[in-house]
C-alpha positions in Angstrom: 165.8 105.3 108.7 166.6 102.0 110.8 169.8 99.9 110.5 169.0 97.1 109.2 171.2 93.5 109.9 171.7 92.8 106.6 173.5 95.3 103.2 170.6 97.4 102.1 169.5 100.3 99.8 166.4 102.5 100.2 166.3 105.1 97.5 163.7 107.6 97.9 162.3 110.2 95.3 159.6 112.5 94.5 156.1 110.7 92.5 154.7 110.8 89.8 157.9 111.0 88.7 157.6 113.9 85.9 156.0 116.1 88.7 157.4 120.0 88.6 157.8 121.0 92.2 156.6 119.7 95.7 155.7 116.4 94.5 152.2 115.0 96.4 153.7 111.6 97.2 157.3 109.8 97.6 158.3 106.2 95.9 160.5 104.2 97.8 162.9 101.5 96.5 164.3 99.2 99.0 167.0 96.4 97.5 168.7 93.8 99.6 172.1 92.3 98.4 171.3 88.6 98.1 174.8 87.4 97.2 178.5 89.1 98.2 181.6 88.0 95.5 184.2 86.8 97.2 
């Protein structure tokens, strides 16, 4: 994975998502944080 210049998550996971085993193909999430409390 790259850095990235700004908070990010990537959350990665097997698909279709009730798949037993080796899953054929990955999802990928990515989320940036669009506002920090201060």
């Amino acid at each position: 994975m790259n850095r990235k210049p700004k908070a990010t998550l990537t959350v990665s996971t097997c698909y279709p998502f009730r798949y037993v085993g080796p899953a054929p193909q990955r999802y990928v999430l990515v989320a940036n944080l669009i506002n920090e409390r201060s």
